[in-house]
C-alpha positions in Angstrom: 46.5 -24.8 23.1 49.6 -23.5 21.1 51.6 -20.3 20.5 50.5 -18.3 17.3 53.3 -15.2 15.9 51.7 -13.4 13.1 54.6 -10.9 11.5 54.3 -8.7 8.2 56.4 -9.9 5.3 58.1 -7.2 3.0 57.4 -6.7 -0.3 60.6 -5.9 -2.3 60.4 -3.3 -4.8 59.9 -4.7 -8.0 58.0 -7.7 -7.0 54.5 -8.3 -6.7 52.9 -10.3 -3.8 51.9 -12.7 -5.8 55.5 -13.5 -6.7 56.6 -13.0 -2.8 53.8 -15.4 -1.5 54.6 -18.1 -4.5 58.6 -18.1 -3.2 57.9 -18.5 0.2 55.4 -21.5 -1.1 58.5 -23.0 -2.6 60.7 -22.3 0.6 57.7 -24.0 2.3 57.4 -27.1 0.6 61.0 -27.2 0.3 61.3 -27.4 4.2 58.9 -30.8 4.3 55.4 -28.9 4.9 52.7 -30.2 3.4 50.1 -27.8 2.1 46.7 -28.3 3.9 44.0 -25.9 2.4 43.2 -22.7 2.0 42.5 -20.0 4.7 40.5 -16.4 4.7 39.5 -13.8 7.2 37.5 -10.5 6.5 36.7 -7.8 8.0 34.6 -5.1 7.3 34.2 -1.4 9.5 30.9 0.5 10.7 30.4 3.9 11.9 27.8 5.1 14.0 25.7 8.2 13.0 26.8 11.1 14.5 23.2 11.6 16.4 24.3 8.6 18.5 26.2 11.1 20.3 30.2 10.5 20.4 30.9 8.2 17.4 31.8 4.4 17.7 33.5 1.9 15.4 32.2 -1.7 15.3 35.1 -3.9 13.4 33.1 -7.7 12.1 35.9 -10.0 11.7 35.0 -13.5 10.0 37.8 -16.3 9.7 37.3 -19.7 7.5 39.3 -21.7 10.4 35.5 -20.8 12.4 32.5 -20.6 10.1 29.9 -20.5 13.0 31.5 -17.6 14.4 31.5 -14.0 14.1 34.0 -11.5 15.9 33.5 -8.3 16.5 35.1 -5.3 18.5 33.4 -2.0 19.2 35.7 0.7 19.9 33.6 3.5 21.7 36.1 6.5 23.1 38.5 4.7 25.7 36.9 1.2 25.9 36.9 -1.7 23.3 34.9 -4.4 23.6 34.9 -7.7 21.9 31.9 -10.3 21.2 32.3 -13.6 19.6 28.7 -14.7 18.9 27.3 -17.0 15.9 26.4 -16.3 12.1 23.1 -14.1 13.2 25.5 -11.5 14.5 25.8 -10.5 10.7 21.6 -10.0 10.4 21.9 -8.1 13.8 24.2 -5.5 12.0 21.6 -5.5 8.8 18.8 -4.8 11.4 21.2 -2.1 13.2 21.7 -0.1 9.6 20.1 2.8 10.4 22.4 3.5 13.4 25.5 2.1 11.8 26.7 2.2 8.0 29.7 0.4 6.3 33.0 2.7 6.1 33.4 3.0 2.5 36.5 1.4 1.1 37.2 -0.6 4.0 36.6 -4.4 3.6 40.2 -5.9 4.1 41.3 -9.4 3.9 43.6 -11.9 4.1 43.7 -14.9 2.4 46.2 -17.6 1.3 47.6 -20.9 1.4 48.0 -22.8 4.6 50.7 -25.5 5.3 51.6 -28.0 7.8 54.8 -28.9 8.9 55.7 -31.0 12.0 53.4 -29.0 14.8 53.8 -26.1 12.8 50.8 -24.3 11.1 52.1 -22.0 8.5 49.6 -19.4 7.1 51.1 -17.2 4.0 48.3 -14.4 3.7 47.9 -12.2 0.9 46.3 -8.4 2.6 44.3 -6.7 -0.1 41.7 -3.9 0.6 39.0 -3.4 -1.5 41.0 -5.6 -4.0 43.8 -3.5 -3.9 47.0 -5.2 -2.5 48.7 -3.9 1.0 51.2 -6.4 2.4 51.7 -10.0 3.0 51.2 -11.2 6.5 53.1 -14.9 7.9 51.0 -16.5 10.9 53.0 -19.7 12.5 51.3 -21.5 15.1 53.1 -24.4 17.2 50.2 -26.8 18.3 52.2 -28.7 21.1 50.6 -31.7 19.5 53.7 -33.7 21.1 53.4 -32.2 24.4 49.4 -32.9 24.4 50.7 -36.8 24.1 52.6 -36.9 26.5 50.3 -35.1 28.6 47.5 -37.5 27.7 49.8 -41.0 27.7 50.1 -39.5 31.3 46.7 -39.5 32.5 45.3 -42.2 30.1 46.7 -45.0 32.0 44.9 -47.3 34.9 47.3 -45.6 37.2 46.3 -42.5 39.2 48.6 -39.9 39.1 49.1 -37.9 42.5 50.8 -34.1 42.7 52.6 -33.6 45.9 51.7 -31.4 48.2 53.6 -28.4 49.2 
């Protein structure tokens, strides 16, 4: 459970990402965090042959914080719909290629270093499609880790705890 805010970063003329992501590293780690890893997610776009009828986007996300799952969102017209389903979902879409086919130039991603700091979760992600740079993205998550104690020193004890009734 936790709240997650994921904001673009600006890139000031002159300066490169690189340079942008290595100063807010510094900020960072001059704050307290602690760096705890790395972090990547992909995705990559398919179209759907135009003898399908109308045509339909399926988006394959993949994110390092969830090996063993897949994402996915097929837009078709009005309607989106979104699958989370395990590492075969990726041989389903090789078996699907003759009614779907990679968008050209499309694989994005966003990959970085990922710090800790309090119940903070600090993500600095460098956006690059196709290896060419886009933007830097920022994605803080607070993890209530202080509220889940309290919560659980609540109901861990021999006690029971009774709600009132209204």
């Amino acid at each position: 459970m936790g709240v997650t805010v994921l904001q673009q970063y600006p890139v000031p003329e002159n300066k490169t990402g690189t340079y942008v992501i290595d100063l807010l590293t510094k900020r960072i780690l001059a704050l307290g965090a602690t760096q705890a890893g790395q972090f990547l997610v992909d995705c990559e776009s398919y179209l759907s042959h135009p003898t399908m009828g109308s045509t339909k986007t399926v988006h394959i996300l993949h994110n390092s914080e969830q090996p063993a799952s897949v994402f996915s969102i097929l837009e078709s017209g009005t309607k989106n719909i979104h699958v989370i389903a395990d590492g075969l979902f990726d041989l389903l879409m090789m078996k699907l290629s003759q009614h779907y086919t990679s968008k050209k130039q499309t694989k994005i991603e966003s990959k970085g270093p990922k710090f800790e700091l309090g119940d903070f979760c600090i993500k600095l992600g460098s956006v690059t499609m196709n290896q060419n740079f886009k933007g830097i993205l920022i994605e803080v998550t607070e993890s209530f880790r202080i509220f889940s104690l309290i919560v659980l020193s609540i109901f861990s004890h021999n006690s029971t705890f009774h709600l009132p009734y209204t």
